[in-house]
KOLZA-38284 format. One record per residue (C-alpha): x, y, z; residue in one letter. Coordinates in nm, 3 decimals, padded with zeros to 5 digits. Layout:
N
<kevo><c1>X</c1><c2>Y</c2><c3>Z</c3><code>A</code></kevo>
...
***
This chain:
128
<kevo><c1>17.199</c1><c2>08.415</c2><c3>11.986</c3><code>X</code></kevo>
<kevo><c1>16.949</c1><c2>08.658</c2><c3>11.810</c3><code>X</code></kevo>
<kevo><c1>16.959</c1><c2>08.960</c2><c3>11.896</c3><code>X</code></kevo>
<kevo><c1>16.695</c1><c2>09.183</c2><c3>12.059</c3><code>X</code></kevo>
<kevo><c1>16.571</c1><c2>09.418</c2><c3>11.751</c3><code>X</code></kevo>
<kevo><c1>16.568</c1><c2>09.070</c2><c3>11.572</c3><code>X</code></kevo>
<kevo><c1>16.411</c1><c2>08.888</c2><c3>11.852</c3><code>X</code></kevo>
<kevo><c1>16.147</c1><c2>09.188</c2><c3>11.885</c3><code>X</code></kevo>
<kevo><c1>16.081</c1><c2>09.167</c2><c3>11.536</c3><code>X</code></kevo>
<kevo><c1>15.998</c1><c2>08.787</c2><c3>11.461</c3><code>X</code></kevo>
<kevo><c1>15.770</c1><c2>08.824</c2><c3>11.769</c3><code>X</code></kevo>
<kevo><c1>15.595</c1><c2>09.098</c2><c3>11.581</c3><code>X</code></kevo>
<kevo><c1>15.586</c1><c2>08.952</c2><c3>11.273</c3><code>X</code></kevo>
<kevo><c1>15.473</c1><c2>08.553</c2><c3>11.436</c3><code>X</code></kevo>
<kevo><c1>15.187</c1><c2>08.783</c2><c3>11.604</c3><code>X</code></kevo>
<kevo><c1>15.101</c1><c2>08.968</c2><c3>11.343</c3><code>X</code></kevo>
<kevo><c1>15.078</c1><c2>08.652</c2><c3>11.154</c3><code>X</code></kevo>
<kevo><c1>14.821</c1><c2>08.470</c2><c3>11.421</c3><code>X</code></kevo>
<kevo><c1>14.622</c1><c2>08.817</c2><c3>11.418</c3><code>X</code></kevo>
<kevo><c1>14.590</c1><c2>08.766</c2><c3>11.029</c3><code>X</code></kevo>
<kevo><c1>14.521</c1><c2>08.406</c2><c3>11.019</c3><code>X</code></kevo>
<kevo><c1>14.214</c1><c2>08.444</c2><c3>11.269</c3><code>X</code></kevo>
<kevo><c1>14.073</c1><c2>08.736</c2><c3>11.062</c3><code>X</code></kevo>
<kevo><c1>14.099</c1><c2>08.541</c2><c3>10.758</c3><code>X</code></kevo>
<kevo><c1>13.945</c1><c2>08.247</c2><c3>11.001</c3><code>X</code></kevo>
<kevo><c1>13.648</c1><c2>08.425</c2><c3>11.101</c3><code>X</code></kevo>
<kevo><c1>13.584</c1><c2>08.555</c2><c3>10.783</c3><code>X</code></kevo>
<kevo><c1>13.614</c1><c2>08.229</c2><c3>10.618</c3><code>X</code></kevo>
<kevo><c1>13.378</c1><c2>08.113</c2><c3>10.882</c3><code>X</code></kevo>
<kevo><c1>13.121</c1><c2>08.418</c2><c3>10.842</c3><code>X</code></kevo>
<kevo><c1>13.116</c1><c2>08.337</c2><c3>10.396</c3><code>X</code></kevo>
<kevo><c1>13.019</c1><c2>07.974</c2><c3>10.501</c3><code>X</code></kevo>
<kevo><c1>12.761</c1><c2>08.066</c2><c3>10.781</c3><code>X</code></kevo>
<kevo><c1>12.628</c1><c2>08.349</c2><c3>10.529</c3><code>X</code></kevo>
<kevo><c1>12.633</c1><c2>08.041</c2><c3>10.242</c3><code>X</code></kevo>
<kevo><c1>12.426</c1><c2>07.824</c2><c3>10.448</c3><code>X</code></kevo>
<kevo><c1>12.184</c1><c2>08.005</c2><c3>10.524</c3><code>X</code></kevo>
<kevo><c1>12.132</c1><c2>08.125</c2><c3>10.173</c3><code>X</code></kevo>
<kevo><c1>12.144</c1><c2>07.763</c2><c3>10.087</c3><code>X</code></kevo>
<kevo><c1>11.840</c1><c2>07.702</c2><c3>10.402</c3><code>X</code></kevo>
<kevo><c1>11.655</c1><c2>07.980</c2><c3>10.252</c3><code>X</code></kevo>
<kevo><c1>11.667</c1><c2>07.836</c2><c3>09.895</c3><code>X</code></kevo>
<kevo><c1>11.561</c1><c2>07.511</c2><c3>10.002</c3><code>X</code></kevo>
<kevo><c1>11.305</c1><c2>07.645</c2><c3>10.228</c3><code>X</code></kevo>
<kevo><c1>11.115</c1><c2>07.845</c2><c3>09.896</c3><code>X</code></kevo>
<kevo><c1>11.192</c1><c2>07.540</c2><c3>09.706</c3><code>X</code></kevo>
<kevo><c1>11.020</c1><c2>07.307</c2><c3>09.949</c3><code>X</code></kevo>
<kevo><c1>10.743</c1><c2>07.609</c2><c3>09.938</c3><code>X</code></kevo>
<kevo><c1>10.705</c1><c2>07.569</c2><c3>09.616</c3><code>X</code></kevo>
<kevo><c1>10.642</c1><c2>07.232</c2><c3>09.630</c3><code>X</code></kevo>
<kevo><c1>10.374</c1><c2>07.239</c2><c3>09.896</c3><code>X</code></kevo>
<kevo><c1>10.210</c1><c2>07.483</c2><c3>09.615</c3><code>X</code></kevo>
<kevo><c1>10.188</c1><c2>07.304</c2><c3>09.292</c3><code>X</code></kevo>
<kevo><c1>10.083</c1><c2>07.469</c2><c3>08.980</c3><code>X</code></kevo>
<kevo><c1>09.738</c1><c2>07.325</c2><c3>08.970</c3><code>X</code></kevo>
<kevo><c1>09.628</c1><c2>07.437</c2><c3>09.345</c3><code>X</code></kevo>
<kevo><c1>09.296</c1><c2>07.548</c2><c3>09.388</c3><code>X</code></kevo>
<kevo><c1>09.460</c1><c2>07.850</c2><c3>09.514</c3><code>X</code></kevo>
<kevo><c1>09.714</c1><c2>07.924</c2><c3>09.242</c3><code>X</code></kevo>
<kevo><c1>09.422</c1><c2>07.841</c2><c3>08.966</c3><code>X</code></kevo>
<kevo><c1>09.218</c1><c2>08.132</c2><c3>09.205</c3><code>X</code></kevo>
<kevo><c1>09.539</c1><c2>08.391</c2><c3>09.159</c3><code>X</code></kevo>
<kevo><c1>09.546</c1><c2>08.376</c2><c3>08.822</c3><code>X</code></kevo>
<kevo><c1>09.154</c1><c2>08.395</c2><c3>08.750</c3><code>X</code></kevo>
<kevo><c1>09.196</c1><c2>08.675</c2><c3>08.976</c3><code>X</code></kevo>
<kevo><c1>09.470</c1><c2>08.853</c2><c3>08.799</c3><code>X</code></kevo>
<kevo><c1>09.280</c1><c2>08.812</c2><c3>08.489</c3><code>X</code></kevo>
<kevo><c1>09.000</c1><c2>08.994</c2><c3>08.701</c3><code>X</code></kevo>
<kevo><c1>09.189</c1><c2>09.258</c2><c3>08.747</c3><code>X</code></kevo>
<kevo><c1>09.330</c1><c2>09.349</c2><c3>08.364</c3><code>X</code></kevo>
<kevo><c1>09.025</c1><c2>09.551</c2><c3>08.220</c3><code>X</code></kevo>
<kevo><c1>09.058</c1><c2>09.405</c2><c3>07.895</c3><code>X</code></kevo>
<kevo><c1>09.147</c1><c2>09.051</c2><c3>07.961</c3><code>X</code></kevo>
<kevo><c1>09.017</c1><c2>08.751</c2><c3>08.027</c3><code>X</code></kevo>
<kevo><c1>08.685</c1><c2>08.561</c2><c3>07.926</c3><code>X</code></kevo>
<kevo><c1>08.306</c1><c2>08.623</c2><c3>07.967</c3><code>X</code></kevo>
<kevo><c1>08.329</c1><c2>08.475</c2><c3>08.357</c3><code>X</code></kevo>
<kevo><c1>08.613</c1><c2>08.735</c2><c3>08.409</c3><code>X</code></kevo>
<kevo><c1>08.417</c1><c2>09.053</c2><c3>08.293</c3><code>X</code></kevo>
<kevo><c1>08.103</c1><c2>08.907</c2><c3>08.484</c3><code>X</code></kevo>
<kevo><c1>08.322</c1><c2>08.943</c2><c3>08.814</c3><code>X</code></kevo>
<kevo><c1>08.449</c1><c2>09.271</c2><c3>08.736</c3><code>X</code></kevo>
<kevo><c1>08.100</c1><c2>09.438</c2><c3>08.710</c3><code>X</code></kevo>
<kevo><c1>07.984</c1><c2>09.189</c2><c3>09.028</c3><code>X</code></kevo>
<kevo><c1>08.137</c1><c2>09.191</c2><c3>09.349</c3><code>X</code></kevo>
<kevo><c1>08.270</c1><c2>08.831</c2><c3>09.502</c3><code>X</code></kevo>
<kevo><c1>08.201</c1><c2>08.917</c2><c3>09.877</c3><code>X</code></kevo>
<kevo><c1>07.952</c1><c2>08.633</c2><c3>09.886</c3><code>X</code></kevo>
<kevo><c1>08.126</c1><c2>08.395</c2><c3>09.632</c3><code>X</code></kevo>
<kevo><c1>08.165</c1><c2>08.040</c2><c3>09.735</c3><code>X</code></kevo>
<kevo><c1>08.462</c1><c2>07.843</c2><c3>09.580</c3><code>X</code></kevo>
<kevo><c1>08.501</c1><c2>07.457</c2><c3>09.585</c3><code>X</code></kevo>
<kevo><c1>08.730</c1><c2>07.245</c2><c3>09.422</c3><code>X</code></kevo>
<kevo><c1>08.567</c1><c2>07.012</c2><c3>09.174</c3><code>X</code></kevo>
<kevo><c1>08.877</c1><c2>06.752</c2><c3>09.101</c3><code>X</code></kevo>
<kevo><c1>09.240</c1><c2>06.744</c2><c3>09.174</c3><code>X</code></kevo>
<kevo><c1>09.523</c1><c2>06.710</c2><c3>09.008</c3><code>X</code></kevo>
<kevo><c1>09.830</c1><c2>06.881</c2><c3>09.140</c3><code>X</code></kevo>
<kevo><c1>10.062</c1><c2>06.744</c2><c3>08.899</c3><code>X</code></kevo>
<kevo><c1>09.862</c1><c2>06.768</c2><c3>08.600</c3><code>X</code></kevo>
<kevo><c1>09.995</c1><c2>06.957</c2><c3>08.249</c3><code>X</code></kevo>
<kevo><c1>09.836</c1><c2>07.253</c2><c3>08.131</c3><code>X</code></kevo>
<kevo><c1>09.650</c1><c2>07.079</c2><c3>07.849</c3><code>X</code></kevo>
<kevo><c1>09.547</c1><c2>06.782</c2><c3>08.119</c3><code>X</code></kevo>
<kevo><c1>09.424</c1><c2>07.073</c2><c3>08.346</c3><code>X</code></kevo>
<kevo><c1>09.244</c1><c2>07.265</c2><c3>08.014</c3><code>X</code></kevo>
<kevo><c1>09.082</c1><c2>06.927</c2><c3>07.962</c3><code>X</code></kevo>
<kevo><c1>08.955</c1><c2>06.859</c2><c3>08.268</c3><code>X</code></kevo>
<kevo><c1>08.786</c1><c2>07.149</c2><c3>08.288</c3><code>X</code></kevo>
<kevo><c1>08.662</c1><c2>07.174</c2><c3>07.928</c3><code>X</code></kevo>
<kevo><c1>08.477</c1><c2>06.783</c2><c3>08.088</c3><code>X</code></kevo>
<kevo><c1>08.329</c1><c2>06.951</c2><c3>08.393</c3><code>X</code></kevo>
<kevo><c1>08.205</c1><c2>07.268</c2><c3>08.204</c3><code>X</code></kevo>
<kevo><c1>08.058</c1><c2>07.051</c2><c3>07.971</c3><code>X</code></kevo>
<kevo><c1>07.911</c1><c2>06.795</c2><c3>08.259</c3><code>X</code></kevo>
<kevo><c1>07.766</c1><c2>07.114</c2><c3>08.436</c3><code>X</code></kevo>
<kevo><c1>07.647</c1><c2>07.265</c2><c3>08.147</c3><code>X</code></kevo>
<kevo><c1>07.763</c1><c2>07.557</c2><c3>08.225</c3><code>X</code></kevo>
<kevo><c1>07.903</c1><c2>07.658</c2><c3>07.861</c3><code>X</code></kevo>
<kevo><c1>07.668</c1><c2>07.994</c2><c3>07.688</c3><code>X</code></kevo>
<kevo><c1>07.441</c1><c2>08.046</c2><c3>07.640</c3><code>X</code></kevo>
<kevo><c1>07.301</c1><c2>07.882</c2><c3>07.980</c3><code>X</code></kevo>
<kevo><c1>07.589</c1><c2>08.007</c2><c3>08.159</c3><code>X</code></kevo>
<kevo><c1>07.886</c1><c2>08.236</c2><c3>08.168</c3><code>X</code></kevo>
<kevo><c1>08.202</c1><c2>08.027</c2><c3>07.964</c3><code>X</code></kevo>
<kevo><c1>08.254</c1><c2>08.071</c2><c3>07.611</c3><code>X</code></kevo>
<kevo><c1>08.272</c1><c2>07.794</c2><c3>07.358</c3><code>X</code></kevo>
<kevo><c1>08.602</c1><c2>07.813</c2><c3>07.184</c3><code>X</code></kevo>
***
């Protein structure tokens, strides 16, 4: 038979040993809850970003707008808006193509400049 310091002891150590395992449990558990949702949250922008393309009216709207912004960026239609305000602008998409290149989205635009005549010095683009 053990005896009772010995018996004492093994009990300490067996629940010290189930105290340790369910801390390592629960923060095991915690890392994988923490990883999932970091995992949600990627696939949520990703999904985002997919809803968004590139070629949106409203991304091609951000970046005429940055350009807007920069005082010494940007083409004649740029400068016109910095000097004029666009409270009473009206903007309508023309064609889509949300999955179109750069140089397919250049082109098509270079088509309908040209189709609205729009190019100086009737209007406000430049001729490259």
């Amino acid at each position: 038979m053990l005896g009772l310091g010995l018996r004492f002891t093994l009990l300490l150590t067996l629940t010290l040993t189930i105290t340790l395992t369910r801390m390592f449990l629960r923060a095991v558990k915690a890392e994988a809850q923490q990883s999932f949702q970091q995992t949600e949250r990627a696939i949520d922008v990703r999904q985002e970003e997919q809803l968004i393309p590139k070629n949106s009216l409203r991304t091609r709207l951000k970046q005429h707008q940055c350009l807007i912004e920069r005082p010494n960026a940007g083409t004649e239609v740029h400068r016109h808006f910095r000097q004029h305000k666009s409270d009473n602008m009206l903007v309508s998409g023309l064609e889509a193509g949300l999955h179109w290149t750069r140089g397919q989205r250049l082109f098509k635009e270079s088509q309908w400049i040209k189709k609205l005549k729009t190019m100086m010095p009737l209007s406000l683009n430049e001729t490259n």
